[in-house]
N, C-alpha and C positions, 0 to 999 in steps of 0.2 A: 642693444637688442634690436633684431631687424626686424620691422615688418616683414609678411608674406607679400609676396609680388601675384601679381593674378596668373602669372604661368607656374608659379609654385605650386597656387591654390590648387589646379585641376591635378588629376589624381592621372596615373600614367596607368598603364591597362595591367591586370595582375598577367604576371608569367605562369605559361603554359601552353600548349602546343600549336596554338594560333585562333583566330579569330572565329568564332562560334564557336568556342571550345563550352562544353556545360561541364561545372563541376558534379564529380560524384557522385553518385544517389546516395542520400544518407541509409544508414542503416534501419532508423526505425521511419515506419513509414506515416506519411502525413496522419492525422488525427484528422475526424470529424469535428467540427462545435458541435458540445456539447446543448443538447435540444432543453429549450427552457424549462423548467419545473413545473409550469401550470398545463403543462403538452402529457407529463408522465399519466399514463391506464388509458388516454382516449382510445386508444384500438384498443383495449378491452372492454370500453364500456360499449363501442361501434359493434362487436361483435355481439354483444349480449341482445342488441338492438336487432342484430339480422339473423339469432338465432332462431326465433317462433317462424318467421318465414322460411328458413331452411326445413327446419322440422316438418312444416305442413305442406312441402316441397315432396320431402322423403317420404310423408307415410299417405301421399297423393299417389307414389312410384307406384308403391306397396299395394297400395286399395287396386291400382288397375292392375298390378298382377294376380291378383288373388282373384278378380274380376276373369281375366283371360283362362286360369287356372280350371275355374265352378264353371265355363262357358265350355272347356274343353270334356272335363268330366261329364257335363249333361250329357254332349253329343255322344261319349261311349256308353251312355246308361240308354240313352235312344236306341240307338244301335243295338245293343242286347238285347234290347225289351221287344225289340220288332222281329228279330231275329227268332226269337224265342216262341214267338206270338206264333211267327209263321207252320213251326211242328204240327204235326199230327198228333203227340203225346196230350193226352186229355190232364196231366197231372204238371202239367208244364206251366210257369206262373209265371209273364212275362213281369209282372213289375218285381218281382223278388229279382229275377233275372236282373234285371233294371240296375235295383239296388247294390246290387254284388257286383257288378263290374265298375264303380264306382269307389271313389277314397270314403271310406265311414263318416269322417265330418261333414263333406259331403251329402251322402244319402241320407243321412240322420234327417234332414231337412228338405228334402227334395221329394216329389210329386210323378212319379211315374203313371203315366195309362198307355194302357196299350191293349186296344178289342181285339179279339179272335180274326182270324181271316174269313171274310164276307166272300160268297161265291160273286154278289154283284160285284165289283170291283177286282176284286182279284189282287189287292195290295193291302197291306196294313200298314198304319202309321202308328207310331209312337210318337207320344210326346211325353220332356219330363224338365220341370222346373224347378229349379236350383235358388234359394236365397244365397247374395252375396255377402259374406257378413261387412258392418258398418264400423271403418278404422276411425273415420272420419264424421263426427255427428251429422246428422240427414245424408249422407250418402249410399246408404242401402239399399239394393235394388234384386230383382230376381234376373235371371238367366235362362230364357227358354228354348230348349232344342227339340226339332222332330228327325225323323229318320222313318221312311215309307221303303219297305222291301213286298217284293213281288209273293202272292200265295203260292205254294207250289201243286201242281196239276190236280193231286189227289185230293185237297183240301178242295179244291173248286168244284169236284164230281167231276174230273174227267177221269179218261182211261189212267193206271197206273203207271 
């Protein structure tokens, strides 16, 4: 029996089409390691953790639209009310006026005034104040708009 020789030992290059040749790509493709056992539900319990922040994220969105929403309403129930105010019709009720151009949830709640046109000035203001409702405990607050339109001539005692 011979010994190996040391030019034996080395291994001579496998055949194929030359020098960097890569073999293959296998068929199935590499595998991950599999992640230890003590790792398995941490993003779900990470999640459950950043859930209450998300949430009071979302219904902070929410509170300031509903905010933007009663701030927009006020201004058309203003508007009405001033509008309304300014007629000559004695049967004319600026804050009903007020009321009604407004979403019902809305006016349910909300404060309209609006005086008569004053010969000294010659303008009326409205004003009308909206509560915002509270998503968020203590975050409740009101919304108050005016709207000043000019009296027209004959409400001042001028000529017609």
């Amino acid at each position: 029996m011979a010994l190996p020789t040391a030019r034996s030992a080395v291994r001579s290059p496998a055949p194929g089409p030359g020098p960097g040749h890569d073999p293959a790509p296998s068929i199935r493709p590499r595998s991950r390691p599999c992640p230890r056992r003590g790792d398995r539900g941490s993003v779900s319990v990470e999640f459950l953790g950043f859930l209450p922040l998300l949430l009071l994220v979302a219904l902070g969105g929410v509170q300031l639209g509903l905010a933007a929403f009663a701030a927009q309403q006020a201004g058309t129930g203003a508007r009405a009310a001033a509008r309304t105010a300014t007629l000559d019709e004695p049967e004319a009720a600026p804050a009903a006026a007020g009321k009604a151009a407004m979403t019902s949830w809305v006016a349910a709640d909300a404060a309209v005034a609006a005086p008569a046109c004053a010969p000294a000035g010659g303008q009326v203001t409205a004003t009308v104040t909206v509560e915002v409702p509270a998503l968020i405990p203590g975050t409740g607050f009101t919304v108050t708009r005016r709207a000043t339109m000019s009296c027209p001539a004959a409400a001042l005692g001028g000529a017609p």
